[in-house]
C-alpha positions as CSV (number, residue, x, y, z in Angstrom):
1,X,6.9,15.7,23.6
2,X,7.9,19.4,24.4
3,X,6.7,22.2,22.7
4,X,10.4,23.4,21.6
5,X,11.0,19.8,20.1
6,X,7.3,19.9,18.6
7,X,8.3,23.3,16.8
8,X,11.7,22.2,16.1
9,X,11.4,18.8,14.9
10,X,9.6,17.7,11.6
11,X,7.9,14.5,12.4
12,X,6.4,12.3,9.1
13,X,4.5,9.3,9.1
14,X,5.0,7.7,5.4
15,X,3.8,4.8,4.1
16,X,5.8,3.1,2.0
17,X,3.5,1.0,-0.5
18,X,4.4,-1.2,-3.3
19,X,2.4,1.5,-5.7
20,X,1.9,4.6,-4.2
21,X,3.8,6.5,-1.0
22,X,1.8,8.6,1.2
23,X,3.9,11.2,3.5
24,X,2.1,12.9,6.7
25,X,3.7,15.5,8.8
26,X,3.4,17.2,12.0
27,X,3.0,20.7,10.8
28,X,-0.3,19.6,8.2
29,X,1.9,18.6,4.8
30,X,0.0,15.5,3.3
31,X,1.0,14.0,0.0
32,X,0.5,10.8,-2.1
33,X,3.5,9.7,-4.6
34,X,3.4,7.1,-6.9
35,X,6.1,4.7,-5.7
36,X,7.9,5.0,-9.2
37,X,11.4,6.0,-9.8
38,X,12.5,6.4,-13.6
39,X,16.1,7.1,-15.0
40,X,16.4,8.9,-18.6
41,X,17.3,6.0,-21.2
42,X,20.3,8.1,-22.5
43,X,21.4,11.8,-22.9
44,X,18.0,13.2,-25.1
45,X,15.9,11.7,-22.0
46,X,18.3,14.0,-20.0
47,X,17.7,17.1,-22.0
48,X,14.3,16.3,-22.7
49,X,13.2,15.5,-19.2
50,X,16.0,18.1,-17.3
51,X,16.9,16.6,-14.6
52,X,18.7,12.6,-14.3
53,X,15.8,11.0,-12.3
54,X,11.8,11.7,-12.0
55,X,9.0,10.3,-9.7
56,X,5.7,9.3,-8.7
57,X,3.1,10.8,-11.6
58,X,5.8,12.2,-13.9
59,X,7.8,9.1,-14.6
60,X,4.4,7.2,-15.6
61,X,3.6,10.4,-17.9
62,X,6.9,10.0,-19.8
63,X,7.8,6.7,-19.2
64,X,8.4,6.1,-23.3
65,X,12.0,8.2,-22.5
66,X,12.3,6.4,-18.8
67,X,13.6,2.7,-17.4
68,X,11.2,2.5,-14.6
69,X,11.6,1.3,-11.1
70,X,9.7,-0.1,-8.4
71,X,11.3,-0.6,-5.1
72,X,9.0,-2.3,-3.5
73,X,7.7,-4.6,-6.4
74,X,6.0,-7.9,-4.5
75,X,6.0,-5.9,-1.3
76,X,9.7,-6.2,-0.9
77,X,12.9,-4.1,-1.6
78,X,15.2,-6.6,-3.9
79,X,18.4,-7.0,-1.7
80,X,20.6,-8.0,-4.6
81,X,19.9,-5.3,-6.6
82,X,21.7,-2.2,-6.6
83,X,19.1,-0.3,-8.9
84,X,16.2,-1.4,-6.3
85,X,18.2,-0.1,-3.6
86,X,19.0,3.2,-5.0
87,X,15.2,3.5,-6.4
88,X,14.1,3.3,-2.7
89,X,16.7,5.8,-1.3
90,X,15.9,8.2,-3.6
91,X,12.3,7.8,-3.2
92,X,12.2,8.4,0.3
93,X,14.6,11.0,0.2
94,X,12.3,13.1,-2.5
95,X,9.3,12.5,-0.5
96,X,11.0,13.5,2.4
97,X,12.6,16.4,1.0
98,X,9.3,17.3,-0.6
99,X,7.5,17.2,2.9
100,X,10.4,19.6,4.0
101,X,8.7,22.5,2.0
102,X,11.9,24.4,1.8
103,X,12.9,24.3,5.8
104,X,15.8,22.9,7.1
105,X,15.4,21.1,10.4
106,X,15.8,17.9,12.4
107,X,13.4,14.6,10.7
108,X,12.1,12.0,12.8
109,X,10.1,9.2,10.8
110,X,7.8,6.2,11.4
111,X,7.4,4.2,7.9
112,X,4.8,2.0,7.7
113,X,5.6,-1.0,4.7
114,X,3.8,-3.5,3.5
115,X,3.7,-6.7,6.7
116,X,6.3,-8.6,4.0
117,X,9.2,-6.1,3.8
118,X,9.0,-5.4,8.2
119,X,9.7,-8.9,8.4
120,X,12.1,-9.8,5.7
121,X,13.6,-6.4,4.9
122,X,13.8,-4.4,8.2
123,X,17.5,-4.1,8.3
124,X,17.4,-3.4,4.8
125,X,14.8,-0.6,5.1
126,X,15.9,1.1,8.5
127,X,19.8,1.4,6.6
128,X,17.9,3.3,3.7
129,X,15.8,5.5,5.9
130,X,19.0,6.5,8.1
131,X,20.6,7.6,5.4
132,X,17.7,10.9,4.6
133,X,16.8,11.2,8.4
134,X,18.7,10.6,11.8
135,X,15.8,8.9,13.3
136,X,13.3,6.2,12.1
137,X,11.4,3.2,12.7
138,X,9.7,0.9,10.5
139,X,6.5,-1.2,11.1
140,X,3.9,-2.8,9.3
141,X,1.3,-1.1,7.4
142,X,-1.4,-2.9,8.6
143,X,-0.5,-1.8,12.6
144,X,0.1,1.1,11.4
145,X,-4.0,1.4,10.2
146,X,-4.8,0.0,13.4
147,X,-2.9,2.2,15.6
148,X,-4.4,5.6,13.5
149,X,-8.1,3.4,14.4
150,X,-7.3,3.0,17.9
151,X,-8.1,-0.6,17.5
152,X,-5.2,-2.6,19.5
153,X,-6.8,-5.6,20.0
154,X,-9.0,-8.4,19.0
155,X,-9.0,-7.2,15.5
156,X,-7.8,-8.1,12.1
157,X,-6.3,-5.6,9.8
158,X,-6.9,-6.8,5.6
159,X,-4.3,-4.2,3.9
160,X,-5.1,-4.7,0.0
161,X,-1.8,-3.2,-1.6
162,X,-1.2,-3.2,-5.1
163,X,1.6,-6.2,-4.6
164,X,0.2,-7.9,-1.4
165,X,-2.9,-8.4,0.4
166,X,-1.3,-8.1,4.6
167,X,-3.7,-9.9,7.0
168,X,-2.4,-9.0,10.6
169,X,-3.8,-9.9,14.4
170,X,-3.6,-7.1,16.1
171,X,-3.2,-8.3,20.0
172,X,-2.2,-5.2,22.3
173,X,1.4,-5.1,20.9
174,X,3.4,-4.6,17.7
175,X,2.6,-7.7,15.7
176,X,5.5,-10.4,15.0
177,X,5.7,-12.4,11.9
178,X,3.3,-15.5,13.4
179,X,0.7,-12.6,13.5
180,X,0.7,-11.8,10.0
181,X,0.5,-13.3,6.5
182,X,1.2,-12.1,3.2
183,X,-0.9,-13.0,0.0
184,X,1.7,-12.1,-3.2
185,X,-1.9,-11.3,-5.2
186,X,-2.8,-7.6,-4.5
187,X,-4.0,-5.3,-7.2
188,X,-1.1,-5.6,-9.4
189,X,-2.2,-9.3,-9.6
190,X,-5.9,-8.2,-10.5
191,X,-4.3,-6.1,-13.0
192,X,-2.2,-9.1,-14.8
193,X,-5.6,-10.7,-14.8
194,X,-7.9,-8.0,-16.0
195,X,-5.1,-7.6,-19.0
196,X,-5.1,-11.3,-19.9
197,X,-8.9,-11.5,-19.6
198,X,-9.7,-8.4,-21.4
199,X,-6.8,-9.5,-24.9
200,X,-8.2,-12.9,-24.8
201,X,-11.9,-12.0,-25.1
202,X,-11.3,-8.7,-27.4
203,X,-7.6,-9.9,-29.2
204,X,-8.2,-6.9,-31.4
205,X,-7.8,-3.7,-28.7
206,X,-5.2,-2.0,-27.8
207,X,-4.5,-2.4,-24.0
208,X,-2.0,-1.3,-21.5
209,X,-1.4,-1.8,-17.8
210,X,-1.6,1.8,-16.9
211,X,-5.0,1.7,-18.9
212,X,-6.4,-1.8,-16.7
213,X,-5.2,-0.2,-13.8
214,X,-7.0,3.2,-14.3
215,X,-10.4,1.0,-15.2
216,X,-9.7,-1.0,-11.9
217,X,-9.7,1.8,-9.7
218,X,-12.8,3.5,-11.0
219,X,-14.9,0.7,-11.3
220,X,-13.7,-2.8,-9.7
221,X,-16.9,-4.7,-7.6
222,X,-17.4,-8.2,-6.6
223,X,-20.8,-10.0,-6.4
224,X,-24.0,-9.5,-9.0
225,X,-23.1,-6.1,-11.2
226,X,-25.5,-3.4,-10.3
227,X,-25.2,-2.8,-14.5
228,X,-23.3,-3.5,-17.6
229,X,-19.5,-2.7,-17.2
230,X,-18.4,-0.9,-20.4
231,X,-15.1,0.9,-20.8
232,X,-13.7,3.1,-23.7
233,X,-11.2,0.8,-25.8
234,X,-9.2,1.1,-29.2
235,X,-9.3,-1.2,-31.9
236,X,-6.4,-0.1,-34.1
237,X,-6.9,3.4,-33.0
238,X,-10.3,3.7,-33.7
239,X,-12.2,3.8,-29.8
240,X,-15.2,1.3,-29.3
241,X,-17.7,0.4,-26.1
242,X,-16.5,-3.2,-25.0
243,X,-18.5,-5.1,-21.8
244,X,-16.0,-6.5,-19.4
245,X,-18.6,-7.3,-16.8
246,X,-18.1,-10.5,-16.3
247,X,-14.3,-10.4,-16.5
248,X,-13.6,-7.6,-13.6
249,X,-16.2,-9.6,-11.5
250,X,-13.9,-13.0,-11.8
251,X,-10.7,-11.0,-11.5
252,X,-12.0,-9.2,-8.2
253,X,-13.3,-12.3,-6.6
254,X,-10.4,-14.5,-7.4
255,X,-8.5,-12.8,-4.5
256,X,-11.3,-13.7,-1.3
257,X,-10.6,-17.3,-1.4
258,X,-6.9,-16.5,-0.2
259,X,-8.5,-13.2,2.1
260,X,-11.0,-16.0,3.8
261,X,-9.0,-18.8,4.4
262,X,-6.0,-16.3,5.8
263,X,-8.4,-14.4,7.7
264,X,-9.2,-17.6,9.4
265,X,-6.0,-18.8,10.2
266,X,-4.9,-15.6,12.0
267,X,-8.1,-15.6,13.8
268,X,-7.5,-19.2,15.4
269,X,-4.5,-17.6,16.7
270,X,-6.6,-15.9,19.2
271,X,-7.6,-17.6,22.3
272,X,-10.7,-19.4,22.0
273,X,-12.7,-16.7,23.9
274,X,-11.5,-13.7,21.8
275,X,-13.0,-15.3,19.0
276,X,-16.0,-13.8,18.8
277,X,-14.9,-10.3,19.2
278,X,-12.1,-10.7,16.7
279,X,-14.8,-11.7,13.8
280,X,-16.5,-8.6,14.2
281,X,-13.7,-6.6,14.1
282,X,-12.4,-7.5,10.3
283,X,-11.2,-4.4,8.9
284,X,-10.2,-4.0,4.8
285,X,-7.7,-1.3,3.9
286,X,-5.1,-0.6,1.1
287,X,-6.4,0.3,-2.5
288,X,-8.2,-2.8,-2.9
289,X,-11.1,-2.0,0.2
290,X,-12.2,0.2,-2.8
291,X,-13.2,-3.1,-4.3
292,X,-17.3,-1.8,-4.4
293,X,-18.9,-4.8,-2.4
294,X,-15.3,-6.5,-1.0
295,X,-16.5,-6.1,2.4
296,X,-20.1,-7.8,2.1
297,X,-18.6,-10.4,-0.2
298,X,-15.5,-11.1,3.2
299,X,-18.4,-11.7,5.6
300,X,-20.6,-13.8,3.6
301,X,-18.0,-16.2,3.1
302,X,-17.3,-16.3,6.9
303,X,-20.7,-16.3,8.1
304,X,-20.9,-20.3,9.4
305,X,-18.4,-18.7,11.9
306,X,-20.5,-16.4,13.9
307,X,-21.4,-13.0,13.2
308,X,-19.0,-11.4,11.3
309,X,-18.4,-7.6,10.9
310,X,-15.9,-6.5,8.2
311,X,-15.3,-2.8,7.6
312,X,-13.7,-0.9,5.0
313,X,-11.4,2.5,6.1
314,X,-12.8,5.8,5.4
315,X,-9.5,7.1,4.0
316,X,-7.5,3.8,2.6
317,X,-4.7,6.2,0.6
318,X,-4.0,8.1,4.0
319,X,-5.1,5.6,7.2
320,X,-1.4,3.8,7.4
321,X,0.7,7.4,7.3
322,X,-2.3,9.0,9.7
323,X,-1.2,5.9,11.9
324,X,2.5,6.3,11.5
325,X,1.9,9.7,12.2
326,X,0.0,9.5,15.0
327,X,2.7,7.1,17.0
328,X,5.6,9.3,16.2
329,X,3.6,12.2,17.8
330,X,2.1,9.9,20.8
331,X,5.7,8.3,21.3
332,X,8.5,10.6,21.7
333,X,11.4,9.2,19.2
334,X,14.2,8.5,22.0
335,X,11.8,5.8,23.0
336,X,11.1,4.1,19.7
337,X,13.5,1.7,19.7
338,X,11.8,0.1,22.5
339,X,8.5,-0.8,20.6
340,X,10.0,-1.5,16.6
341,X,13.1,-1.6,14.4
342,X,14.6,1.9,15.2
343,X,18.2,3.6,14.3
């Protein structure tokens, strides 16, 4: 790429996740948005709120006054829905805008999304992302993590989203749809659990999903606690220590059955004589490689296979926009049609 087109153009890598978006660009802006679009429920949301539509943290803080969307709920973008639709376009075009800092100028984008939406919604997508810049391509999240590693082969990428866990074999090339699968139990399905688990032990507390959630991310493990689990909870309004050990430990694990056996499958993909190599190159990303003890857990279950090495990113809420990022700087954007889905 020139240096006039390198000053001129504003190139983003986003990644386009199920719960949160995370925007990159060329010129050092770096944002996380929670993939949440909400609409005022009538004309005091309106005055209340000032504006007709919020996002990310803002419509979860006044959600009471707000119908909420996802548009990527279970990884994909709802095709017969309108509302899903314009819940994604005007997601991307606020992030986008947002990464804009004020400047007008030409946008060239690379959106990673989660290995379910680049197979089944890639038309879909690439028509919303023409419509807020003239150029874009989209491609899996998980190659995405792999390109920003540099590893582009023998390798398996685990992306733990909040609506799907991706499990992609990474081969040299941009991976087709026989190179990845797609688990529908990512942490949104740890948090159904969690909720269930936590009502039918303690039927007396008041719960949420925001609330599991927030627990989840600061404490989820799998494997033999290091300590008591116990969380701040209300019992008709009055706040009370409850253990839920035992319950985040069964809701964490109940996803590596699915991670193993999928691991496995992609992995006899490979020429026999990869093999090897491909088992020691596991590597857990997404939200859920935050799951304390995931990684150990992935390879112990593996281990009558070889040796094993999974690893966990060192930045899962950035490593699939660093990727996206990274290809739309190494690749100039005339030639991106070649490689993905490109308009």
């Amino acid at each position: 790429m020139s240096d006039d087109q390198e000053t001129t153009q504003l190139l983003l890598g986003i990644d386009f996740g199920t719960s949160r978006t995370a925007v990159m660009s060329n010129r050092g802006y770096k944002k996380i948005t929670r993939s949440i679009v909400g609409y005022p429920k009538d004309i005091i949301g309106i005055k209340f709120l000032g504006k007709s539509q919020v996002f990310g943290d803002e419509a979860l803080k006044n959600r009471s006054a707000l119908t909420l969307y996802h548009p990527l709920e279970d990884g994909v973008v709802r095709e017969a829905s309108e509302k899903d639709y314009n819940a994604a376009l005007e997601l991307l075009k606020h992030v986008i805008n947002e990464a804009r800092q004020g400047e007008e100028m030409e946008v060239a984008g690379i959106i990673g999304v989660p290995s379910r939406a680049s197979i089944m919604n890639k038309e879909l997508l690439l028509k919303i992302a023409r419509e807020v810049m003239p150029v874009a391509m989209v491609v899996s999240e998980p190659f995405m993590v792999a390109y920003h590693l540099n590893k582009l082969n023998n390798c398996i990428i685990v992306d733990i989203g909040a609506g799907t866990v991706d499990i992609c074999g990474v081969k040299g090339s941009i991976p087709g749809s026989k190179d990845q699968i797609t688990i529908i139990k990512g942490g949104d399905y740890i948090d159904e659990r969690l909720e269930s688990t936590i009502q039918q032990k303690y039927y007396d507390v008041q719960i949420t999903r925001n609330l599991v959630r927030t627990i989840k991310e600061q404490h989820a493990f799998v494997g033999p606690p290091e300590q008591p689990l116990n969380v701040t909870l209300r019992s008709d309004g009055r706040p009370g220590e409850y253990d839920i050990t035992t319950e985040m430990r069964a809701v964490c694990e109940s996803i590596v059955p699915d991670i193993v056996e999928n691991v496995l499958t992609i992995m006899k993909g490979y020429d026999p004589e990869d093999q090897t190599e491909v088992l020691q190159n596991i590597i857990l990303a997404g939200g859920g490689s935050n799951i304390k003890g995931l990684d150990k857990m992935v390879a112990d279950r593996l281990s009558e296979y070889g040796e094993i090495g999974v690893t966990c990113v060192s930045d899962p809420d950035y490593s699939g926009c660093a990727g996206a990022l990274k290809l739309a700087q190494d690749l100039p954007p005339q030639h991106w049609d070649k490689i993905g889905f490109a308009g």
